[in-house]
N, C-alpha and C positions, 0 to 999 in steps of 0.2 A: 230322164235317167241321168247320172251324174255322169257315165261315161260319154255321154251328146253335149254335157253342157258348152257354152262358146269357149273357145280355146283361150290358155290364161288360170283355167279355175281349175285343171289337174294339177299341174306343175308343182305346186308345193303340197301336196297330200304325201302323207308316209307312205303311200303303198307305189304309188306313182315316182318316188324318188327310190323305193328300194328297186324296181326292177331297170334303172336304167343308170344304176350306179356299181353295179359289176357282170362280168360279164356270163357267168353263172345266171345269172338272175334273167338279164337280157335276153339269155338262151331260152330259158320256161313263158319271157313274154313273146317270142316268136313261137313258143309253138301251140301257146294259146292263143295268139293273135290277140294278145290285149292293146287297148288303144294308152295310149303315152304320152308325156309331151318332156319336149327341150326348148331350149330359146336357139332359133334360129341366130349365126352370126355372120354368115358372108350370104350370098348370092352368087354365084362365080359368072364367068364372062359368057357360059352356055346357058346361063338360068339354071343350073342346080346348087340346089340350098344346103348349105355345108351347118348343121348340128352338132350343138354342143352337149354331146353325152360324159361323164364323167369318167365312163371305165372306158368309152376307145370314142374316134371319130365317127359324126352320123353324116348322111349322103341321102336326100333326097333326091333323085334325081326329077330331071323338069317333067318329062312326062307323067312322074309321081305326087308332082306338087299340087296338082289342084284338078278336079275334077273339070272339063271339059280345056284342057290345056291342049292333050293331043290333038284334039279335034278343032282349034282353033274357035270356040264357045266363050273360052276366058281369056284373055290376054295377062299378056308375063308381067305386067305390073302387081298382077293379085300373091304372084312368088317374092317379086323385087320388096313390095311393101311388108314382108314378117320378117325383115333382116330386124334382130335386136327385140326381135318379138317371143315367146311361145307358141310352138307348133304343136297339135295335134299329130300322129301319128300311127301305124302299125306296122310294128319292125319287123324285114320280112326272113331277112337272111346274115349271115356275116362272112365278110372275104375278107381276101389279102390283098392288096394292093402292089403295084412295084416295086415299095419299098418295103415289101415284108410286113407291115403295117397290117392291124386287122381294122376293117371298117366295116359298120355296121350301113344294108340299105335299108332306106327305110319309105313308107308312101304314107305323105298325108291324105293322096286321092282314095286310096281301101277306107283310111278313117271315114272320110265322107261318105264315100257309099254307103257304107254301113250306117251311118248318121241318118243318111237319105232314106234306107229302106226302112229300118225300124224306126225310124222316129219323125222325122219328120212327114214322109210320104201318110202318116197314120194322122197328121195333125187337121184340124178340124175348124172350120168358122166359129169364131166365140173363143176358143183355148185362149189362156193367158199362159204364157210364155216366159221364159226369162232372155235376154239378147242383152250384147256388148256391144257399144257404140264403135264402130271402126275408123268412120272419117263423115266429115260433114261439108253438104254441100249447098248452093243456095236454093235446091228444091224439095231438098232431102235431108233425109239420116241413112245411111248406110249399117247396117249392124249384122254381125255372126248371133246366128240364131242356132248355133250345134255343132264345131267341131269345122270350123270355121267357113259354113257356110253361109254367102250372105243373101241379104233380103233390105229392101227399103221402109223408112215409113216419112210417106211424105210429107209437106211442110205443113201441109193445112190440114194433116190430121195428128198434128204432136200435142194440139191445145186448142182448147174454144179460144182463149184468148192469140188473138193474132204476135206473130215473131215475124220479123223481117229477115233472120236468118234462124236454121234448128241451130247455132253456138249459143242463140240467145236462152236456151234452154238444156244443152245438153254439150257436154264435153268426151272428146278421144280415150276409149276405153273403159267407159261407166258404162256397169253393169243395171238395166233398167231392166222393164216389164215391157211386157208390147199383146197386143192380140191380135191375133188370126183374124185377117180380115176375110178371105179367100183362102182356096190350094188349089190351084189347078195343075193337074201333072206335076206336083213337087215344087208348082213355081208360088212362094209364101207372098202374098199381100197383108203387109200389118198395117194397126192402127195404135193411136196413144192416148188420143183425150179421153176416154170413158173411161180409165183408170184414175181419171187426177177429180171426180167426184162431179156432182150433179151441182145446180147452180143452188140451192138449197144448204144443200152441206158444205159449201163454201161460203154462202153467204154467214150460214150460221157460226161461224168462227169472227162476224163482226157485230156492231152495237152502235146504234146511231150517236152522236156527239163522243166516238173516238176521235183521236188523230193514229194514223197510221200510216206505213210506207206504203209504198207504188212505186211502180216503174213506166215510165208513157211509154204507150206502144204505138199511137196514134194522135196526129193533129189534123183536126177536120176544120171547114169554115165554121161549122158549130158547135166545137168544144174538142176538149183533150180526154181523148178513151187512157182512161191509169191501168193497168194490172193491177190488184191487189193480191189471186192468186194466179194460175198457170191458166186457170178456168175458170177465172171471175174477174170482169174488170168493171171501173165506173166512167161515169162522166159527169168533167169540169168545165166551168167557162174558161173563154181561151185568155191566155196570159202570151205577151209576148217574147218572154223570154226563156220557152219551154221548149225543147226539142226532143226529139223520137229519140230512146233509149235513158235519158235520163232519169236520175231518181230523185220523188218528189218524197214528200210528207204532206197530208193529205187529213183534212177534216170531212167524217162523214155524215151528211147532211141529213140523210134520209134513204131509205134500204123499204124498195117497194117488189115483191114478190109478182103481183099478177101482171106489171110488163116488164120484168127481170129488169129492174134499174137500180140503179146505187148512184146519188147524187154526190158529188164529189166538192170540195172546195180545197184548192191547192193552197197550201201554209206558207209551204219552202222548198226551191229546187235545193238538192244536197249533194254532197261528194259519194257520187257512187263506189261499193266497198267492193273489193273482186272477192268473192265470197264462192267457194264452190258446196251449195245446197243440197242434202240428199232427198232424192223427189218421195213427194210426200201421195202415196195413194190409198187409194180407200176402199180396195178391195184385197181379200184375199181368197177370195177363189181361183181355182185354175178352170174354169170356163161361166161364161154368161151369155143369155142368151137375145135380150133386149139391155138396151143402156137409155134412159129417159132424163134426158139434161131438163126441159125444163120442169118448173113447180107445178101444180096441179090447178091452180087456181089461173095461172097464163093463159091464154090463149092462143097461144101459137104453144105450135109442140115442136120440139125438135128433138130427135131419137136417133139411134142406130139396131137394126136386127140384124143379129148374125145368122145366116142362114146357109 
């Protein structure tokens, strides 16, 4: 539902900008309890989050900022970290303050609830999903999956092909895909390789005697593993002057399906481009129920059932 999405994607909607741009309006979105968003700009010295509403000041207070804050569940880093951000919200009421000043309260914690019970608590093994990257760490991706609640997807399941960190894949605030690994009591387990295609449909985007880019992901005693995509990589004899993360050009020798291998011959290490990619996936359904990476004719399977 667009009012669950990760917090960020209300913000510039007309309908979303008209009710929290006067105060007439503000008043009908309090008594409908509609969900909102402003961009957070202080944090103040108690941890409540001072809102930038157009027609008056907003105030979440800290025990309004994020679902399990009172209860000591979340720590105040999860309030500190959306200064200069977009808040989800539902505004609850409007006062005066001591200086005559009217201020609107307002609880990002009600948005979540509401996020938690209709939506996410209903979410299912298999669902594909939409999620905002929040911050990246060396085991993880961290991401809001609705209204700014968050969930992981760990490192070794962002790609068949290996990353040494998710930055090597995924940047602060990109909007991706993720699937429902699990829901236990509301707590989401995602995953990301079965979206980025089978080794088949990646390999078929290549043609033996191309040259093409790569990125090394790996140097073994017996050869250099290339990326070619997120979910397809090969292998070249080793060269000495190749290291992990650089980007090569790359002749491809030979593309053998039934032991999933793509034989590789490095051309040229080259000036890596800082290029930021939009991920390329190759489903567009919103649930699956098996994901089968390899070809049929392999002998080894490797799969995922969502169950």
């Amino acid at each position: 539902m667009e009012k669950f999405r990760p917090e960020g994607c209300l913000y510039n909607t007309p309908e979303n900008q008209k009710y929290i741009s006067t105060e007439e309006n503000l008043n009908e979105a309090i008594s409908n309890k509609y969900l909102l968003e402003a961009r957070a700009i202080v944090c103040d010295s108690n941890h409540n989050l001072i809102v930038d509403l157009p027609c008056m000041k907003g105030i979440i207070p800290r025990e309004e900022g994020a679902l399990g804050i009172a209860e000591g569940a979340t720590r105040d880093i999860a309030l500190i970290s959306r200064v200069n951000k977009p808040v989800r919200f539902i505004p609850l009421r409007i006062e005066t303050d001591m200086y005559g000043h009217k201020v609107a309260i307002l609880s990002r914690k009600e948005a979540q609830e509401q996020c938690r019970n209709e939506y996410v608590s209903k979410l299912k093994a298999g669902n594909i999903i939409e999620a905002r990257v929040t911050h990246l760490e060396q085991f993880g991706c961290f991401v809001d999956i609705g209204c700014g609640i968050p969930s992981l997807i760990p490192i070794d399941t962002i790609s068949v092909s290996r990353i040494s960190h998710p930055s090597d894949r995924f940047t602060a605030g990109q909007i991706i895909k993720a699937i429902v690994k699990s829901n236990c009591d509301g707590r989401i387990c995602l995953t990301h390789k079965e979206l980025l295609g089978t080794w088949e449909e990646n390999a078929s985007q290549f043609e033996v005697g191309e040259t093409v880019s790569g990125i090394v992901r790996s140097v073994e005693d017996y050869g250099v593993f290339i990326e070619l995509t997120p979910n397809l990589a090969g292998l070249a004899e080793l060269r000495p002057d190749i290291k992990v993360g650089e980007s090569v050009s790359v002749y491809i020798k030979a593309i053998i399906p039934e032991k999933m291998k793509i034989k590789l011959i490095v051309v040229d290490v080259c000036e890596k481009l800082q290029t930021t990619e939009k991920m390329k996936y190759f489903s567009n359904d919103t649930h699956i129920d098996k994901w089968i990476y390899t070809p049929d004719s392999a002998s080894k399977v490797i799969e995922t059932v969502f169950e």
